[in-house]
C-alpha positions as CSV (number, residue, x, y, z in Angstrom):
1,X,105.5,46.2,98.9
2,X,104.4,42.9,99.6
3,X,107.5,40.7,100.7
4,X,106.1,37.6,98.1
5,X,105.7,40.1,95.0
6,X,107.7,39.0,92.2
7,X,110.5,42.0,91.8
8,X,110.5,41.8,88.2
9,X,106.4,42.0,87.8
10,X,107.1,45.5,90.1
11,X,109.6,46.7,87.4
12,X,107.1,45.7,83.9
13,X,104.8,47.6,85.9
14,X,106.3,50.8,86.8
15,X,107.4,50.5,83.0
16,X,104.1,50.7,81.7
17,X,102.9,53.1,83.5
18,X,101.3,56.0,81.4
19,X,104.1,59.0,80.9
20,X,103.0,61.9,83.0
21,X,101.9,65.0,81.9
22,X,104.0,68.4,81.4
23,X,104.5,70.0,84.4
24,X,104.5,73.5,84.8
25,X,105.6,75.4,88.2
26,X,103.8,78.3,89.0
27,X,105.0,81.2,91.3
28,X,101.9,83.0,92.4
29,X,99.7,83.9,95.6
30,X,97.0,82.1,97.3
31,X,93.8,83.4,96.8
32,X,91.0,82.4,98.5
33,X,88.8,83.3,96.4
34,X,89.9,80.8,93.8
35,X,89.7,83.4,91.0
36,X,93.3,84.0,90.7
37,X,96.7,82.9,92.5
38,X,97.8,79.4,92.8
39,X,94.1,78.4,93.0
40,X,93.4,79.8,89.5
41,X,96.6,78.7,88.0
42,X,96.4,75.1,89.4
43,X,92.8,75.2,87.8
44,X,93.9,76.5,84.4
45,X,96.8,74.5,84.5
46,X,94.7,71.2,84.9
47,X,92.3,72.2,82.5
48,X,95.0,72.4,79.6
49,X,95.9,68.9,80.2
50,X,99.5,69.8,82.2
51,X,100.6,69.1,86.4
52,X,100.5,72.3,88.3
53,X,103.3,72.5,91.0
54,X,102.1,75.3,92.9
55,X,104.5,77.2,94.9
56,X,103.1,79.6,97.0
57,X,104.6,83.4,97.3
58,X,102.3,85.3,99.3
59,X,98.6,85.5,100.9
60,X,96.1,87.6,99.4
61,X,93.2,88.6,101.6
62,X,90.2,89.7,99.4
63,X,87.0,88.4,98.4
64,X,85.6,87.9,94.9
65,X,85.3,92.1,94.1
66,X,88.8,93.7,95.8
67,X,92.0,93.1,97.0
68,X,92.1,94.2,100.8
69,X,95.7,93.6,101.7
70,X,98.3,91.0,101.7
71,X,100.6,89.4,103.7
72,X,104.2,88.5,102.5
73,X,106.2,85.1,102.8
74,X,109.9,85.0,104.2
75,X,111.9,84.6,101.2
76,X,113.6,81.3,102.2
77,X,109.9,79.4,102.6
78,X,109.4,80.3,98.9
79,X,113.1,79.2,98.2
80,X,112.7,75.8,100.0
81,X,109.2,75.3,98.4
82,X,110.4,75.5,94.9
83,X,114.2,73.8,95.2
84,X,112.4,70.7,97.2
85,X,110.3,69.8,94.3
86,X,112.3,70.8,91.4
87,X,114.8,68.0,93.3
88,X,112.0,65.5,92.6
89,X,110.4,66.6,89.4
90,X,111.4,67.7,85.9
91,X,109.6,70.7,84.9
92,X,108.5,72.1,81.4
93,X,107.4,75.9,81.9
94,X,107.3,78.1,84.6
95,X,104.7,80.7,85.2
96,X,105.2,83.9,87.5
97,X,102.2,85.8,89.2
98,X,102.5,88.1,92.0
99,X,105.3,87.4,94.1
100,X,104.5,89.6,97.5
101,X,108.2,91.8,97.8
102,X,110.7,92.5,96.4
103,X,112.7,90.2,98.4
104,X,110.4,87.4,97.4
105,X,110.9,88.5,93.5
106,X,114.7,88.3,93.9
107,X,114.7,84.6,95.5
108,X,112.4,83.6,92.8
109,X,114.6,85.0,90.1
110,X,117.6,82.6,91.7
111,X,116.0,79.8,91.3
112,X,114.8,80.8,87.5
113,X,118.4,81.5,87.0
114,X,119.2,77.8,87.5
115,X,117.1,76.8,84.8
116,X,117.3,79.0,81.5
117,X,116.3,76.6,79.1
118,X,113.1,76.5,80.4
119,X,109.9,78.8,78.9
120,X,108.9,81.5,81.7
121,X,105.3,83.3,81.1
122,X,105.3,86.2,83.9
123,X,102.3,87.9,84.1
124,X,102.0,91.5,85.9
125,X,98.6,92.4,87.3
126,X,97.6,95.8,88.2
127,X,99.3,96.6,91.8
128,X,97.2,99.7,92.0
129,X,95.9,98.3,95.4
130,X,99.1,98.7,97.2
131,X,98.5,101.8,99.1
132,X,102.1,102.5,100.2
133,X,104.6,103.2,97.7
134,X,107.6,102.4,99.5
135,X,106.2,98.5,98.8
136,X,104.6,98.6,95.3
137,X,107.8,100.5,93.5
138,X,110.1,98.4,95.0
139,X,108.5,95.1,93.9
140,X,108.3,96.8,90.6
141,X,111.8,97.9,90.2
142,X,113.1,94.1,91.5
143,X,110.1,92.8,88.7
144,X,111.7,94.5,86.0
145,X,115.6,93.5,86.7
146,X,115.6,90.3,87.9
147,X,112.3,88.8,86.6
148,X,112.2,90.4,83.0
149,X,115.6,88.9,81.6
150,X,114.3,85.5,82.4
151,X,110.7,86.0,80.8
152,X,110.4,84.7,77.0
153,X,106.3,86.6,77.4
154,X,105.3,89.3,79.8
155,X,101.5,89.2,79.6
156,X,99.6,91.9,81.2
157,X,96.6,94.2,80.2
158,X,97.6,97.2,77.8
159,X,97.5,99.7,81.0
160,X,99.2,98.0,83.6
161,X,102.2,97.4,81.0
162,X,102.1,100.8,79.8
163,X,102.4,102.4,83.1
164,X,105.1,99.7,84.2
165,X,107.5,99.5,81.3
166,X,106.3,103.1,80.2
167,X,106.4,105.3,83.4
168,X,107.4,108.2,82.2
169,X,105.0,108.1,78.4
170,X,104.1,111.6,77.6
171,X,102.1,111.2,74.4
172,X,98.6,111.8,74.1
173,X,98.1,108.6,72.4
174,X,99.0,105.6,74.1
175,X,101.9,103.3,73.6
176,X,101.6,100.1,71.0
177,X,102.0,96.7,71.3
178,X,105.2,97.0,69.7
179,X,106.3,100.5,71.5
180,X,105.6,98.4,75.1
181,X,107.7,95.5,73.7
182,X,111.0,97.5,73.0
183,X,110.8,98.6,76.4
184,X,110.4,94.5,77.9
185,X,113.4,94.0,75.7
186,X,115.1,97.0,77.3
187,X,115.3,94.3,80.2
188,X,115.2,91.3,78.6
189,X,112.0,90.0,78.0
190,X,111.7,88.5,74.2
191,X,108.0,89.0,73.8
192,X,104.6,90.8,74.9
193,X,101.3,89.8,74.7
194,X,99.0,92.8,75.8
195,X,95.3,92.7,76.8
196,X,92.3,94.7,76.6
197,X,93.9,97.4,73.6
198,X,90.7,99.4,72.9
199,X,89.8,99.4,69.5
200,X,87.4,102.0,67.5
201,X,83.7,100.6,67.8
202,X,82.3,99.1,64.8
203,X,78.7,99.8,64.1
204,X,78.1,100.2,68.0
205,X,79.9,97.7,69.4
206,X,83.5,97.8,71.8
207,X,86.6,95.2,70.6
208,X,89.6,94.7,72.8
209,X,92.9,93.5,70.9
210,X,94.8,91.3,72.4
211,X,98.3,91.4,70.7
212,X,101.4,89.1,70.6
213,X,104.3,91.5,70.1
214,X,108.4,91.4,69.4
215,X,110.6,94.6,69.4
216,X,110.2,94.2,65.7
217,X,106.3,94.2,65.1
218,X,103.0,92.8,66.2
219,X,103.3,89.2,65.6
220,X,99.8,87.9,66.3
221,X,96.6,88.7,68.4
222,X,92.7,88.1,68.5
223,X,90.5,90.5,68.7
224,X,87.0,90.0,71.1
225,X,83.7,91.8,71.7
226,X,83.8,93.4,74.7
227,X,82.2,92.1,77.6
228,X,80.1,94.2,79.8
229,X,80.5,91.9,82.5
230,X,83.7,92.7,85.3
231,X,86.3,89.1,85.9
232,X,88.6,88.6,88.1
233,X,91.3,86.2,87.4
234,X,91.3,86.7,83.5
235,X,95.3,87.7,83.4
236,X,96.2,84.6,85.5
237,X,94.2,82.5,83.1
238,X,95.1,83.6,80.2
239,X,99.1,83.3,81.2
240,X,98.5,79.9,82.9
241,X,97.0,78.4,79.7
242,X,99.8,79.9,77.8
243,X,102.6,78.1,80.3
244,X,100.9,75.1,79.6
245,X,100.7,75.2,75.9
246,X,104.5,76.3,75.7
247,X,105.3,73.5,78.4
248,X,104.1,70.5,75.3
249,X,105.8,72.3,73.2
250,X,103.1,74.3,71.1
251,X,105.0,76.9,69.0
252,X,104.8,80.3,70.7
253,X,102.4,82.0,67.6
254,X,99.8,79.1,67.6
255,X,100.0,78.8,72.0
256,X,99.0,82.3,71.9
257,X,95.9,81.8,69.9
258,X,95.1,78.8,71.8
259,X,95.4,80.4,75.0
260,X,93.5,83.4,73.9
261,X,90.6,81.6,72.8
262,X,90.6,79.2,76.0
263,X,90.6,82.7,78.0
264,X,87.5,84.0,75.8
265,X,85.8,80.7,76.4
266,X,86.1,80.7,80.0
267,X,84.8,84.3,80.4
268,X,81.9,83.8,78.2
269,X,80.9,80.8,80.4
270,X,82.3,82.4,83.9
271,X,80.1,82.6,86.9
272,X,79.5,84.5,89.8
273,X,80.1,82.7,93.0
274,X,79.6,86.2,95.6
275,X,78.6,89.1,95.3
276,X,81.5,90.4,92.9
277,X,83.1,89.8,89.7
278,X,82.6,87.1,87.9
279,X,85.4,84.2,87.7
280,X,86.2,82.6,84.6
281,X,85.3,79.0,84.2
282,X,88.2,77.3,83.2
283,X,86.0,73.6,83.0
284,X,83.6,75.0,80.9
285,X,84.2,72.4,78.1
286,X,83.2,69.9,81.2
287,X,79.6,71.2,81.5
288,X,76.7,69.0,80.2
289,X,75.2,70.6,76.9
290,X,72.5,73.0,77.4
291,X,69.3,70.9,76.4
292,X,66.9,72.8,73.6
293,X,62.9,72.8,73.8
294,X,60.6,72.4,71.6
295,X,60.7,75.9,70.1
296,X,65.0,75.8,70.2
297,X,64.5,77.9,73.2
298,X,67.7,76.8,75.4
299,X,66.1,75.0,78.8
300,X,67.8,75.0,82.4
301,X,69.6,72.1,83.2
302,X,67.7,69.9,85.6
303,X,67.7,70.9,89.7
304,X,70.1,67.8,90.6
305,X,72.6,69.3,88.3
306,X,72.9,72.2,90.7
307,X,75.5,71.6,94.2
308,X,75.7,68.3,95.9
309,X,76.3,70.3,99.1
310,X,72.9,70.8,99.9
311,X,73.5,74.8,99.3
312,X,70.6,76.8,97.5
313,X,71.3,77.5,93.6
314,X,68.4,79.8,93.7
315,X,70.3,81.4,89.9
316,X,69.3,78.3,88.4
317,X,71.6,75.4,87.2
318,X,73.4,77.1,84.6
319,X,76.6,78.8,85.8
320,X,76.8,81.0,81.9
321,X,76.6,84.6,82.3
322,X,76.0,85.0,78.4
């Protein structure tokens, strides 16, 4: 501060400052592929209009197709992470990814504890890539009894809840919406929102349900043509976006719409940075409108449009997939 500067001119400033934004902390992996993780969520976050605090729980090492390995964090870096902003910044929603172990899942689950007033979205993608079962069931079991009886809505796709809060499901037909949320609220969790439900083709074409659902009955949901397309990162999207709505205070029915049809939005304009899956473009409402020609025949946007970096874009400008 300048040593002349009138003290009270300091203090009208600082009072009209703009108010900042709902902040949302988010518990998740880095990813370097910038699909999913902390990357994703910080991107999804920022895109709904919030302030990602990104705390960072483990290191994925993978590449825009698969999940090689990962490395775990000492519990007390995730600890000291978390505590040393929450000391500095009032938060409005937390979001849980993947957390790395089990001893990582408990130390996140302390500092939740401190905080129960405040929204949780925990999201639980498919672990399938952890070879060694001494580490995946573990992180599961921990998942399930100290991270579910903090969670107001455990998001995942209609398998990966099935075989998590379902293990043991011997019907032919698989478990509902509604059957997969009485066993969340076995362990606390309030609500479900499962992805990806297959539903019977109508004249030819595949739709997934996506379903809000209480103990009590399927409460909301949108259903969506099925892409043929593989993503990566849709799960941490689509329960980032939700954080964020619940974090201004959206009511939980209409945030769940809104974050569904976000989700849909930035698949159908997702792009393909490698040679994998595609990753959702959660800016896509930033793009420049596709220009028509003279026939309405949609044109390519113009070659300066394409990466300042001087790298080829030899797919064209246009980053849609659809």
């Amino acid at each position: 501060m300048n040593p002349d500067s009138n003290p009270a001119a300091v203090s009208d400033e600082a009072a009209q400052e703009a108010p900042a934004p709902a902040c949302v902390m988010s518990f998740n992996a880095a990813d370097a592929s910038g699909a999913g993780g902390v990357a994703g969520d910080v991107a999804t976050i920022a895109a709904m209009g919030a302030h990602a605090l990104p705390v960072t729980t483990a290191i994925l090492m993978r590449d825009t197709a698969e999940i090689f390995d990962h490395h775990e964090l000492d519990a007390e870096v995730v600890t000291e992470q978390a505590r040393s902003i929450l000391e500095d910044v009032t938060i409005s929603a937390w979001k849980v990814g993947f957390l790395g172990s089990a001893e990582v899942v408990a130390a996140v689950a302390e500092v939740l504890s401190d905080y129960p007033d405040v929204p949780l979205v925990a999201y639980m993608p498919s672990l399938s890539w952890i070879e060694e079962e001494d580490k995946r069931e573990p992180y599961l079991d921990a998942f399930r009894e100290l991270i579910l009886p903090a969670t107001e809505v455990l998001v995942g796709g209609h398998q990966t809840l099935a075989d998590f809060l379902l293990p043991d499901w011997e019907s032919e037909r698989p478990p509902s919406a509604r059957e997969l949320a009485v066993a969340a609220a076995e362990h606390g969790a309030r609500f479900v929102l499962v992805t990806g439900v297959h539903l019977q083709s109508r004249g030819g074409e595949q739709y997934l349900d996506n379903v809000l659902a209480s103990p009590q009955a399927a409460l909301t949901g949108e259903k969506f043509e099925r892409f043929d397309t593989a993503f990566v990162g849709a799960g941490d999207t689509l329960s980032a976006a939700l954080a964020s709505l619940l974090s201004a205070g959206t009511e939980l029915q209409a945030a769940v719409g809104e974050a569904l049809a976000f989700l849909d939005q930035s698949l159908d304009s997702g792009f393909r940075p490698g040679m994998g899956n595609v990753v959702p473009d959660r800016f896509f409402w930033a793009l420049p409108p596709e220009e028509e020609g003279a026939e309405g025949q949609l044109m390519e946007p113009p070659a300066e449009t394409g990466p300042a970096n001087g790298n080829d874009n030899s797919k064209g400008g246009s980053r849609r997939v659809h």
